[in-house]
C-alpha positions in Angstrom: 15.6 -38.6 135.3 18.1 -38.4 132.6 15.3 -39.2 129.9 13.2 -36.1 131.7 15.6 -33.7 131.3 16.6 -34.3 127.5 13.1 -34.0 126.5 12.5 -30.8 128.7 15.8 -30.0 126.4 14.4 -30.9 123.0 11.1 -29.1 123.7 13.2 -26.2 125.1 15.1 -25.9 121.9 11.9 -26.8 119.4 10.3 -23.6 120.4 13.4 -21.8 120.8 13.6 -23.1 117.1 10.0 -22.5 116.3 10.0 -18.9 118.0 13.2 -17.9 115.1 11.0 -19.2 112.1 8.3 -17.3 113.5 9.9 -14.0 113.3 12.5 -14.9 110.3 12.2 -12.2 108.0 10.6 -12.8 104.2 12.2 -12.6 100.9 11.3 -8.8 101.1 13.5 -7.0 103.7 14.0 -3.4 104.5 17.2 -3.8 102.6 15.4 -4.9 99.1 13.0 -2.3 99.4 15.3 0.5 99.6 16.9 -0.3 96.6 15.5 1.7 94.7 15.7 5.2 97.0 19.2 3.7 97.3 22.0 4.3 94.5 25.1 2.3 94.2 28.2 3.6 96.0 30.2 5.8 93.6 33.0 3.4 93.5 31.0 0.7 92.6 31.5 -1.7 89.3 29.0 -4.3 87.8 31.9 -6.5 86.4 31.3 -9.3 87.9 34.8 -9.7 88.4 37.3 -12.5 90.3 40.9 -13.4 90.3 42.3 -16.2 92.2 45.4 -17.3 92.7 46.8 -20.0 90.6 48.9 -22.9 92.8 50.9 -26.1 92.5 52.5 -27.1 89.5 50.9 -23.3 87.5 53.4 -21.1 89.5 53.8 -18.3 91.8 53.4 -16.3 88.8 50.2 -17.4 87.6 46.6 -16.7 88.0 43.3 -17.1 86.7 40.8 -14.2 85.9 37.1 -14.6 85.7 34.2 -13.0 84.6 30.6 -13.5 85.0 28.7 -12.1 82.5 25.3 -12.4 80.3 26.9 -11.3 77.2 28.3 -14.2 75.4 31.3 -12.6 74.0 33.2 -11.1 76.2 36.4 -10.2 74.8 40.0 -10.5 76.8 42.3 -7.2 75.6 45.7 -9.3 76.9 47.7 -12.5 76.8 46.2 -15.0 78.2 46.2 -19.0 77.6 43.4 -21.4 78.6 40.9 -19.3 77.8 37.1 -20.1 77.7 33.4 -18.8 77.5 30.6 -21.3 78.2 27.4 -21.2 79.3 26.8 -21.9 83.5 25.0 -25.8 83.0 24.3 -26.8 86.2 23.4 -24.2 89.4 22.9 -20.4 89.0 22.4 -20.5 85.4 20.2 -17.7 84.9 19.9 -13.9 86.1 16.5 -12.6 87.7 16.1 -9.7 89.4 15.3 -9.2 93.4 11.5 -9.1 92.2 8.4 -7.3 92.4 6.4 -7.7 96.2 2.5 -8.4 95.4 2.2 -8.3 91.7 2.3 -10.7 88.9 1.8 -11.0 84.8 -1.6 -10.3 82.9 -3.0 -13.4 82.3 -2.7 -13.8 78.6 1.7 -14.0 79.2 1.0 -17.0 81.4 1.8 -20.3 79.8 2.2 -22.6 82.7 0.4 -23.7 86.0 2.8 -25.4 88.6 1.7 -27.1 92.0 5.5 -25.9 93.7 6.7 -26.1 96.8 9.1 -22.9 97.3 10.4 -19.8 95.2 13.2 -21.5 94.5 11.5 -24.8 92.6 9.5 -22.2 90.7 13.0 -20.2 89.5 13.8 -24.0 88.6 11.0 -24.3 86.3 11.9 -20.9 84.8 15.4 -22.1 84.0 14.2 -25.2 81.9 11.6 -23.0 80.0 13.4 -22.1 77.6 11.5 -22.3 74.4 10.5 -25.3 72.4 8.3 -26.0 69.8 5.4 -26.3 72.3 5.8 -23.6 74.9 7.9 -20.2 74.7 10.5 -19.4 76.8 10.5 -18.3 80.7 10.7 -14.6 80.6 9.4 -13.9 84.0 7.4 -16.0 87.1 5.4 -15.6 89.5 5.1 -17.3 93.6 2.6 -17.1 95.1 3.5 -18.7 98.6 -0.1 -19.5 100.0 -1.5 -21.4 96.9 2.0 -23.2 96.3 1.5 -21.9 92.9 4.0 -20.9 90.4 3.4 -19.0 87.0 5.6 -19.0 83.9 5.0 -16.2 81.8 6.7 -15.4 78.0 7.8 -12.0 76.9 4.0 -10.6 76.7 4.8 -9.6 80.1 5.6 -6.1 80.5 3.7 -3.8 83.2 2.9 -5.7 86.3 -0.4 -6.4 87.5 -1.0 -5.4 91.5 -2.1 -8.9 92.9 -2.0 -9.4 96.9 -2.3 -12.8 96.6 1.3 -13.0 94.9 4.1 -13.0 96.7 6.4 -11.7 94.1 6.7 -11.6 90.1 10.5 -12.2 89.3 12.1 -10.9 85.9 14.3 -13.6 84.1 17.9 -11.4 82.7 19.4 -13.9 80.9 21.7 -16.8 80.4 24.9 -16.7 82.8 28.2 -17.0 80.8 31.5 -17.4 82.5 34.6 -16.2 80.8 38.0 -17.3 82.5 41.3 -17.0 81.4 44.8 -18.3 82.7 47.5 -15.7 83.0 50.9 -14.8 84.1 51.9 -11.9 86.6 54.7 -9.7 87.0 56.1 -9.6 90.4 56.1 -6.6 92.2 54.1 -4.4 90.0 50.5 -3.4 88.8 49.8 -5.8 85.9 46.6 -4.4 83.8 44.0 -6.2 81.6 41.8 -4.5 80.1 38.3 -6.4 78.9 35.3 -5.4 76.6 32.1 -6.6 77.7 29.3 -5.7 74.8 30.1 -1.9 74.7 31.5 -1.3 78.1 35.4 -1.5 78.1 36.6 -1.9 81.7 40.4 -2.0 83.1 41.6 -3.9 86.3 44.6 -3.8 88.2 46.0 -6.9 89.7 49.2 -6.5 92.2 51.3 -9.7 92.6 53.8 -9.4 95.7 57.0 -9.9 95.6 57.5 -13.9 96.4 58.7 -14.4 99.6 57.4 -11.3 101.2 54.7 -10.3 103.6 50.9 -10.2 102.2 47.8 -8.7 104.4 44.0 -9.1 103.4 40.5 -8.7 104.4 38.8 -11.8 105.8 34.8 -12.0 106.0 32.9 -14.9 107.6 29.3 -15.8 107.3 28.3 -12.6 106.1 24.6 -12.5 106.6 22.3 -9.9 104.9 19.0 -11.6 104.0 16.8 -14.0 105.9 15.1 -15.5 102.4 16.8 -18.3 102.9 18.2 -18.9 106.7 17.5 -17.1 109.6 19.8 -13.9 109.7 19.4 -12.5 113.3 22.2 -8.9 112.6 21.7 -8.5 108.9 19.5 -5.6 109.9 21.0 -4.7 113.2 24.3 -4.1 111.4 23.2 -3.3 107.8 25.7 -6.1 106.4 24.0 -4.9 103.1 25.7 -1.3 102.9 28.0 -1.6 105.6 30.0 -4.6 104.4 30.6 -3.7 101.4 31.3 0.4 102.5 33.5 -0.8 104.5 35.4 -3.4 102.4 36.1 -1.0 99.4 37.4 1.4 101.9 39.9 -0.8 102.8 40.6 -2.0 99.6 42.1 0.9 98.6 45.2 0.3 100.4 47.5 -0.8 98.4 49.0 -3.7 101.0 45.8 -5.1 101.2 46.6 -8.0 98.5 43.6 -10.4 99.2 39.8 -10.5 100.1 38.6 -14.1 101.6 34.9 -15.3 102.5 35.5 -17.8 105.1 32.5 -19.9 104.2 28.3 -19.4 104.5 28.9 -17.3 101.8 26.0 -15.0 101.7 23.8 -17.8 103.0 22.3 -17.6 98.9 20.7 -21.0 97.2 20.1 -19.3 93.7 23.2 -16.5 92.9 20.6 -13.3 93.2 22.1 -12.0 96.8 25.3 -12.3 95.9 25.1 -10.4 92.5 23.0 -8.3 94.6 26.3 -7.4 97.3 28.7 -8.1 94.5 27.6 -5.0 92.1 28.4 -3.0 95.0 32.2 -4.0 95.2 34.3 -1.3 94.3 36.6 -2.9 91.2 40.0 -2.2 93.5 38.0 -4.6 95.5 37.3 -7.3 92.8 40.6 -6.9 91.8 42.3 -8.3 95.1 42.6 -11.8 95.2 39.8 -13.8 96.1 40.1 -16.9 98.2 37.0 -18.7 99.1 35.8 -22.1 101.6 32.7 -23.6 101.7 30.3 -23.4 104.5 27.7 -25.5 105.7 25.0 -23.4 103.4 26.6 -23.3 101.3 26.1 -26.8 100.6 22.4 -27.3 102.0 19.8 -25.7 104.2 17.9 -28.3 106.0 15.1 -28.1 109.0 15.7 -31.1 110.6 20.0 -30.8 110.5 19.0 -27.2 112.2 16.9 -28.9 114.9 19.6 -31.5 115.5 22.0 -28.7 115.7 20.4 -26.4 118.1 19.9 -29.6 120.2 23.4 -30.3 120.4 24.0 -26.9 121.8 21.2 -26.9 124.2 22.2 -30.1 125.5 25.9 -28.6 125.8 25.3 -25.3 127.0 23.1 -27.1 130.1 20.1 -24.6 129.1 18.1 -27.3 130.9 
């Protein structure tokens, strides 16, 4: 009887399952096509900017500030020791853009032919294209979801060819550099650094409280905008895209608000595009707060069968059967 009712259970929860994959939006949501009818908020700033707080044996005092950039030289306009600018080596190392639904390169860019099997093993091949003596370097690629196919193309690639057979043609920006620095604050006061990345010189105000006293902050948890890689049920519904961020640099700017924290699942991203995505619309009052992060679940993988398990172990819980 027992046996009966777990596997009335399981297949209760397989096409509860089966029902959410069905419907789980694609890698082109409303909010990706309205990009481009929709501008930046005013307060926005693309420095990709963090500060977090330094700890132990470094000092109330201290902290380290962080910039992600693709210009290799970005320069620090204050004191600062431990300093560094390196390439990113292992995960996120390059910049594409949110891509281009149905289209793909003219044929004569195309250098490779891949068997894949996802976007994301494609972006993978893209990465470690980076010219050699026998093939150029990965400008841009192409997925095209029903053939499992993926195609590297060189710079030759400029206008995009319409092509219903491809799900999207992705742009490659460039090499990911972080620059980070180890400072020391002043309590109690605005403490300013001022940065040049390429031409763009960019100030940031970081407010250290007194030690000892009272600090507030904003905390976020799973904040889901995209179902390209998990299946994000509100993201629409509550328009996490513009919302989340509208409503975070509004109450960034006041000034007892001394921290912003991402409680894990952050974004729900596996290759850095969302969150550069939500990040360039940050206000930099809001990139200048101090960010404290935690890792979530998927943050660390995104696996089918762990899902299954999971949904199982509430069913069986819950008593849906």
């Amino acid at each position: 009887m027992a046996s009966s009712r777990l596997s009335r259970a399981l297949v209760a929860c397989l096409l509860v399952y089966s029902a959410e994959l069905t419907n789980a939006e694609d890698a082109f949501e409303s909010w990706v096509a309205r990009l481009d009818d929709v501008s930046l908020p005013e307060e926005a700033s693309v420095l990709d900017l963090r500060i977090s707080k330094g700890v132990g044996a470094r000092g109330y005092d201290s902290a380290r500030i962080s910039v992600v950039s693709l210009n290799p030289s970005l320069e620090f306009r204050f004191p600062h020791r431990e300093g560094f600018s390196q390439k990113f080596l292992h995960r996120w190392t390059h910049e594409y853009d949110l891509g281009t639904k149905g289209h793909k390169c003219n044929t004569t860019a195309v250098f490779r032919d891949s068997r894949v099997a996802n976007d994301a093993e494609c972006l993978l091949l893209c990465n470690l294209a980076q010219g050699t003596h026998k093939e150029p370097r990965c400008a841009s690629y192409t997925y095209f979801e029903k053939e499992s196919l993926c195609q590297l193309a060189d710079d030759s690639c400029g206008t995009l060819i319409k092509d219903s057979k491809a799900t999207a043609t992705y742009r490659n920006l460039g090499h990911r550099y972080l620059h980070s620095a180890l400072v020391r604050l002043s309590e109690g006061r605005h403490n300013i650094f001022r940065f040049q990345d390429g031409g763009q010189a960019v100030s940031a105000s970081v407010w250290l409280p007194t030690q000892g006293t009272g600090t507030s902050g904003i905390v976020w948890s799973d904040p889901c905008f995209s179902g390209r890689w998990v299946n994000c049920l509100y993201g629409e519904t509550w328009d996490t895209f513009h919302q989340g961020p509208e409503m975070i640099n509004a109450i960034s700017q006041d000034p007892q608000i001394h921290f912003f924290s991402i409680l894990g699942d952050n974004f729900y991203d596996q290759d850095g595009r969302l969150t550069k995505a939500i990040y360039d619309r940050m206000s930099l009052e809001t990139k200048s707060k101090f960010l404290l992060t935690a890792l979530g679940n998927h943050d660390i993988w995104v696996s089918l069968f762990c899902s299954i398990c999971w949904r199982l172990l509430c069913c069986c819980l819950t008593n849906c059967y």
